[in-house]
C-alpha positions as CSV (number, residue, x, y, z in Angstrom):
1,X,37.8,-41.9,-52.3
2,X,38.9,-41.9,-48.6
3,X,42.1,-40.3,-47.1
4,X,45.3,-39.7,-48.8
5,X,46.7,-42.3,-47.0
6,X,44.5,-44.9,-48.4
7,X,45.0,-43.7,-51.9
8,X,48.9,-43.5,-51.6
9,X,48.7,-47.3,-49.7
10,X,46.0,-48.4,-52.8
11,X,48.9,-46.7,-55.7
12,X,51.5,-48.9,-54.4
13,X,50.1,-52.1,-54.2
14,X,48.0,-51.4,-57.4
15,X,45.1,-51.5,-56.8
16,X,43.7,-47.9,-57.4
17,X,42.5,-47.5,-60.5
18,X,40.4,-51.0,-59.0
19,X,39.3,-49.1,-56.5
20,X,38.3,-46.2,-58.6
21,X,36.4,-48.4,-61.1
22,X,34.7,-50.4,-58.1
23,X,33.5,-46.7,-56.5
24,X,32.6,-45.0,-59.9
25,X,29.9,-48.6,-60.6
26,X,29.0,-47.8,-56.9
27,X,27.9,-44.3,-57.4
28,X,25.7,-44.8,-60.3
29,X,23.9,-47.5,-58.4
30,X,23.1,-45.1,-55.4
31,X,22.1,-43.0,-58.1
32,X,20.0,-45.1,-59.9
33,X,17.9,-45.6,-56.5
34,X,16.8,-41.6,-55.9
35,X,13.5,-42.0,-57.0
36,X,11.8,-38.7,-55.7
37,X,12.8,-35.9,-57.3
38,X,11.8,-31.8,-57.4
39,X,9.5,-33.1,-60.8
40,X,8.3,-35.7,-59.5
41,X,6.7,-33.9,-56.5
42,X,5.5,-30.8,-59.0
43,X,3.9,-33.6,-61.1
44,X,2.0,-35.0,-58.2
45,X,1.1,-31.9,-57.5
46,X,-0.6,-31.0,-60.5
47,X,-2.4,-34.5,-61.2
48,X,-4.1,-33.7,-57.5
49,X,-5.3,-30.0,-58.4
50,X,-6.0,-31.8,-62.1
51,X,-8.6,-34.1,-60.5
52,X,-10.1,-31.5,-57.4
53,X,-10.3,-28.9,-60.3
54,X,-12.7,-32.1,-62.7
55,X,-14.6,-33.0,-59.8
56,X,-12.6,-36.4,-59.7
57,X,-10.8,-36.4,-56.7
58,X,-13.5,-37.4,-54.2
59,X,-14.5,-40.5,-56.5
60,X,-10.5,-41.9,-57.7
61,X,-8.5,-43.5,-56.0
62,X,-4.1,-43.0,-56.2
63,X,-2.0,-45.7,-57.3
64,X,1.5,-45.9,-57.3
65,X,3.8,-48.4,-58.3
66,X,7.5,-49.0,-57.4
67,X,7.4,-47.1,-54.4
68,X,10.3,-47.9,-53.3
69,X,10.6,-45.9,-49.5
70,X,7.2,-44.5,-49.8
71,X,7.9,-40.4,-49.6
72,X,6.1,-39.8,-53.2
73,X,2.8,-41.7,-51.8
74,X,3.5,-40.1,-48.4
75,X,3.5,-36.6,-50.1
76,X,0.5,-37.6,-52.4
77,X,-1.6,-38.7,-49.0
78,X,-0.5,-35.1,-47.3
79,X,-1.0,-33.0,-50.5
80,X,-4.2,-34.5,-50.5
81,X,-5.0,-33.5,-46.9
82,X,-3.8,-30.6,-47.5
83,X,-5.9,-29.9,-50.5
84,X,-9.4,-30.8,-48.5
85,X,-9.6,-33.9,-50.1
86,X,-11.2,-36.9,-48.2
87,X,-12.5,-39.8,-50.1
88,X,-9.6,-40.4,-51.9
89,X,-8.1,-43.5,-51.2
90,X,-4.1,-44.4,-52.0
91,X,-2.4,-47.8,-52.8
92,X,1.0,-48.7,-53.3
93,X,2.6,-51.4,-55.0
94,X,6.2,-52.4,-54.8
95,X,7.7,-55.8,-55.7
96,X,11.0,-57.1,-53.7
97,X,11.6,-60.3,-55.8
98,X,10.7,-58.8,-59.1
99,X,7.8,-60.1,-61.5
100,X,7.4,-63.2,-62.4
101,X,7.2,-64.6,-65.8
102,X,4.4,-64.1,-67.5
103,X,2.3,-67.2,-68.1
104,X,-1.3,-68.6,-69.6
105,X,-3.2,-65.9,-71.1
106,X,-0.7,-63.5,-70.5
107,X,1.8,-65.5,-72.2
108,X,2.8,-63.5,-75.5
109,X,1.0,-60.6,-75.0
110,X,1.1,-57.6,-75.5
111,X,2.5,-56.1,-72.0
């Protein structure tokens, strides 16, 4: 919440338990967008040393979906630089509009 001030000024006209309710819906949204997380970068991790360790890195190719700002791809592309690992190549896929509805043979199915 901001200053005391606003608080006091918010009490008296009534409006700050609004308020309150208004910033608690706010704060899960921004929390519902922090995508990258401590796991998330471990599991990245591990899925690159998974593939060099096969013999699959050089051949595959990294997709991501829902990247949203790009920093998991980003670390993806620099872990595998940092891993000596050349031929991969990485994709990302994000949609701003959402999907649309599924039609024809998709119609129904099972996805």
């Amino acid at each position: 919440m901001a200053s005391l001030y606003t608080r006091k000024l918010f009490k008296k006209v009534g409006l700050l338990e609004v308020a309150r309710s208004i910033k608690r819906k706010f704060t899960y949204v921004e929390n519902a967008f922090m995508p990258c997380n401590p796991h998330l970068l471990i599991a990245v991790n591990r899925s690159l040393r998974w593939c060099l360790e096969r013999g699959f890195a050089e051949k595959s190719d990294y997709l991501e979906f829902g990247i949203f700002r790009g920093f998991v791809l980003w670390y993806a592309q620099a872990l595998a630089r940092d891993f000596g690992i050349k031929d991969m190549r990485f994709f990302g896929f994000d949609s701003f509009f959402g999907l649309p509805a599924p039609e024809g043979i998709d119609e129904g199915g099972e996805f």
